[in-house]
Structures are given as structure tokens and as C-alpha cells.
C-alpha positions, 0 to 999 in steps of 0.5 A: 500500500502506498503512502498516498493510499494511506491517507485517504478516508476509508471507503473512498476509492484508491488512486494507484498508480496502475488502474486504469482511469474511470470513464468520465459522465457525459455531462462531464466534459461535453455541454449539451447542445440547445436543442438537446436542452430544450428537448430535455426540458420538454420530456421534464415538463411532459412528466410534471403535465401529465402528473398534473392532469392525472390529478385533475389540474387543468390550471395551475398558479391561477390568480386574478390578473389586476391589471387586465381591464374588459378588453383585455379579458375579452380579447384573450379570451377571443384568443382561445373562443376563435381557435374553435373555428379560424384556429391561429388567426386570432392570436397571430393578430394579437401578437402582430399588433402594436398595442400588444406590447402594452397589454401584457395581459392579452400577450400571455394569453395570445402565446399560450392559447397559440402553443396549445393549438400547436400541441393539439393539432401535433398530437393529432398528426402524430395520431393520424400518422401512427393509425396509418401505418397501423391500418397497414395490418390487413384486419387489425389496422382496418379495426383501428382505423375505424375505432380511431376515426368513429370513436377517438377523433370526435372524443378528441375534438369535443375534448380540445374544444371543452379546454379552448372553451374552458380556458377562454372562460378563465381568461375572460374571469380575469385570471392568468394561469398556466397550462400544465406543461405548456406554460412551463414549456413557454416561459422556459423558451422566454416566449412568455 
């Protein structure tokens, strides 16, 4: 045993001369790239929605926005109504005008709702892609297909258009809230 070796605590590993060297972590020496960040910060925060809604949260950190005047309230709640019929347009016409930069209140809610149609209609094409390829399958495919599009796609519509609605609601009472998942996402990105 060397000197070197004597002096260290017990239970700490020994530094002879002859190992060999342990490999160093990833995250060690290498930074990670944004997109690796980003993604990364997008699985974190998927987990927290999901936990969220399992709990039965469709907001979080909601609270009464003193600020917010009638318009205010009406146009971010316009934000989320109007993605039920002209999906995009409402909350590209608030980001894109002049007064937006002085109604906060109308900003937030214009760059949430415009994420959550985002992630809705995302989710959609990843669904309608994943069915496709199952519908390959003779039998099985021709099954899901039709469950799919009989059963889970107006589920799915009637549900995107209940949180339009019900977060348009929640906007219009004046409250600034966070979409679990989404919001956490945005502000992580300092879109919001």
C-alpha cells in the first residue's frame, strides 16, 4: 500500500498508480447542445403535465390578473373562443399588433392559447400518422382505423374544444394561469 493510499478516508476509492482511469459522465466534459436542452426540458415538463392532469389540474398558479381591464379579458379570451373555428388567426393578430406590447395581459394569453393549438393539432398528426401505418395490418389496422376515426377523433375534438372553451372562460374571469406543461414549456423558451 502506498503512502498516498494511506491517507485517504476509508471507503473512498484508491488512486494507484496502475488502474486504469474511470470513464468520465457525459455531462462531464461535453455541454449539451440547445436543442438537446430544450428537448430535455420538454420530456421534464411532459412528466410534471401529465402528473398534473392525472390529478385533475387543468390550471395551475391561477390568480386574478389586476391589471387586465374588459378588453383585455375579452380579447384573450377571443384568443382561445376563435381557435374553435379560424384556429391561429386570432392570436397571430394579437401578437402582430402594436398595442400588444402594452397589454401584457392579452400577450400571455395570445402565446399560450397559440402553443396549445400547436400541441393539439401535433398530437393529432402524430395520431393520424401512427393509425396509418397501423391500418397497414390487413384486419387489425382496418379495426383501428375505424375505432380511431368513429370513436377517438370526435372524443378528441369535443375534448380540445371543452379546454379552448374552458380556458377562454378563465381568461375572460380575469385570471392568468398556466397550462400544465405548456406554460412551463413557454416561459422556459422566454416566449412568455
Amino acid at each position: 500500500m502506498t503512502h498516498e493510499s494511506m491517507d485517504q478516508a476509508p471507503g473512498q476509492p484508491q488512486n494507484e498508480p496502475w488502474s486504469e482511469p474511470q470513464p468520465a459522465s457525459r455531462n462531464d466534459h461535453v455541454e449539451r447542445t440547445p436543442v438537446e436542452r430544450m428537448a430535455g426540458a420538454a420530456y421534464t415538463q411532459a412528466g410534471e403535465a401529465a402528473d398534473a392532469l392525472r390529478r385533475g389540474e387543468l390550471l395551475q398558479q391561477s390568480q386574478v390578473d389586476p391589471l387586465a381591464d374588459s378588453d383585455d379579458r375579452l380579447i384573450a379570451m377571443l384568443s382561445y373562443a376563435t381557435q374553435l373555428f379560424l384556429p391561429v388567426i386570432m392570436p397571430l393578430i394579437v401578437l402582430l399588433s402594436e398595442s400588444s406590447k402594452k397589454r401584457p395581459f392579452q400577450r400571455y394569453h395570445a402565446v399560450q392559447s397559440l402553443a396549445l393549438v400547436v400541441v393539439f393539432w401535433g398530437v393529432f398528426l402524430m395520431a393520424s400518422i401512427a393509425i396509418g401505418i397501423v391500418q397497414i395490418i390487413p384486419v387489425l389496422g382496418w379495426f383501428v382505423a375505424l375505432v380511431a376515426f368513429l370513436c377517438l377523433t370526435p372524443m378528441y375534438f369535443l375534448g380540445g374544444m371543452g379546454l379552448l372553451l374552458y380556458y377562454g372562460y378563465q381568461a375572460y374571469k380575469g385570471r392568468r394561469f398556466a397550462i400544465p406543461g405548456i406554460t412551463s414549456f413557454l416561459r422556459d423558451q422566454g416566449w412568455l
